[in-house]
C-alpha positions, 0 to 999 in steps of 0.5 A, a space after each residue: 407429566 399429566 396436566 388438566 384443567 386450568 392451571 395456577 399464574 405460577 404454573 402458566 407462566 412457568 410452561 409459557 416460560 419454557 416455551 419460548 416466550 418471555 415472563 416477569 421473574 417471580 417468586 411462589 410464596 406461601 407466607 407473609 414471610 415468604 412474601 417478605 423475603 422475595 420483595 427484599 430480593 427483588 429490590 423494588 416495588 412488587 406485585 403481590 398476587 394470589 395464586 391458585 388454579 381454582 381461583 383464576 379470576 384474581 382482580 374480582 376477588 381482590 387478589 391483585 395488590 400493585 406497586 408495593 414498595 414497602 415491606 409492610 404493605 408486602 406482608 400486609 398483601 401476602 396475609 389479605 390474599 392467602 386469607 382470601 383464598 382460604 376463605 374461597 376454599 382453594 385447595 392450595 393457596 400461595 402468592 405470587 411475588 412479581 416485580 412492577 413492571 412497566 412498558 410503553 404500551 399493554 398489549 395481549 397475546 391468546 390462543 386457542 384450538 378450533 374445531 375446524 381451523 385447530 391451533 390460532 393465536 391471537 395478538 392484540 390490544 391488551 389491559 382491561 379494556 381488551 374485551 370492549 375495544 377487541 382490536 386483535 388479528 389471528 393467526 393459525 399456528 404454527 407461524 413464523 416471526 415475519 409472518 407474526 410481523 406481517 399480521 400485526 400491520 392489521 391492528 387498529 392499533 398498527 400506528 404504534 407500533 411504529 412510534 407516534 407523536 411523543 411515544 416511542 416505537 415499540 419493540 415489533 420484533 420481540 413482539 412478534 417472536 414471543 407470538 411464534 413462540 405461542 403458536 409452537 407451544 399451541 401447536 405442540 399441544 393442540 390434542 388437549 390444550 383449551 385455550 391460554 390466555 397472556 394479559 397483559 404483555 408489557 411492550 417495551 420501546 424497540 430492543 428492550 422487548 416484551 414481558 409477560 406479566 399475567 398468563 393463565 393456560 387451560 389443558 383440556 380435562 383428562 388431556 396429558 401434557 409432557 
C-alpha cells in the first residue's frame, strides 16, 4: 500500500495500532448522526475531533471539543468540525469520536530519521507544554524494553515515575514497551517515514498501562509504505 505525506488522526493511529503501541478506541465518522451513534456506543463522555490529512494542526482551527457527554453537545461538535474543515478546503472531511480518556500523567512519545544517526524515538514530557519544558531522552531504534526503561531514568521528570507524594507510580513497564514498539515501526519504515509524532500518551498508574490519544505519522512525499 502506497502511503505519502501526512496522514489523518484515524489513519496515524490505526498504523500506530497495528504496530504494536496501544490507542484509545475510536470511531471515523462522517455525520452528526454518525457522530451520534458512536458516542451512544461508547457509553461515556466523548472527544469529538475533526480528522483530515490536510488540516493536522486541529486545536488551532477549533477542531477539538473535550469531555462531551451529551448527545447534543456531540451533533453540536461533529456539525462545527465537519463545517470548519470544508470551510478549509479539506479534501475528505470526517470526525473522529473518541472516549475521554484520563491518565495520571501526559507524557509523548516521537520519532524521527536522521540523516546521520537514522531511526530515534523520543519519550518525554507530554501535553501543551511539551515545546517549552523539552524534557525528553532519545533513543536510536531498533531498542528493547529494558534499554527504553534504562532512558526513562534521565528524564527530569524520572521521580515520577516511581510515585511522589500523593501520586501513584506510573506504569514504566507498558511505557517503555509502547516506545520499542515505535522504534521497530520506525525502524521498519525508515526508507521513507518523516517523522511521527504521539501527544499525548495517557500513563495510567502501574499495571493499567498507556494510551495514545492523538498521533500524527508523516511518510516522506513519494515513500510506499507496506
Amino acid at each position: 500500500m502506497t502511503r505519502q505525506g501526512l496522514q489523518s488522526e484515524a489513519d496515524s493511529l490505526r498504523l500506530l495500532k497495528e504496530a504494536g503501541v496501544p490507542v484509545v478506541d475510536f470511531a471515523v465518522c462522517g455525520s452528526a448522526d454518525e457522530a451520534e451513534s458512536a458516542f451512544r456506543s461508547f457509553g461515556g463522555a466523548v472527544v469529538v475531533k475533526g480528522c483530515a490529512a490536510d488540516v493536522p494542526h486541529k486545536s488551532e482551527h477549533g477542531l477539538v471539543h473535550l469531555n462531551l457527554k451529551s448527545v447534543d453537545e456531540v451533533r453540536r461538535a461533529a456539525q462545527d468540525c465537519l463545517a470548519v474543515l470544508d470551510s478549509l478546503g479539506s479534501s475528505n472531511p470526517a470526525v473522529v469520536v473518541a472516549p475521554m480518556v484520563r491518565g495520571v500523567h501526559e507524557l509523548m512519545l516521537g520519532a524521527t530519521v536522521d540523516p546521520v544517526f537514522g531511526p530515534a524515538v523520543m519519550i518525554g514530557e507530554g501535553g501543551t507544554l511539551v515545546e517549552i519544558r523539552r524534557d525528553t531522552v532519545t533513543l536510536l531504534a531498533p531498542f528493547t524494553e529494558s534499554e527504553a526503561r534504562d532512558a526513562l531514568r534521565g528524564l527530569r521528570i524520572a521521580p515520577l515515575l516511581d510515585g511522589y507524594r500523593d501520586r501513584p507510580p506510573l506504569d514504566v513497564g507498558a511505557l517503555a514497551r509502547a516506545a520499542a514498539s515505535l522504534g521497530d515501526f520506525v525502524w521498519r519504515h525508515r526508507d521513507n517515514i518523516h517523522s511521527v509524532d504521539i501527544n499525548p500518551v495517557m500513563a495510567m498508574r502501574d499495571g493499567g498501562g498507556v494510551v495514545a490519544v492523538d498521533a500524527v505519522v508523516e511518510f516522506s512525499e513519494g515513500g510506499r509504505h507496506g
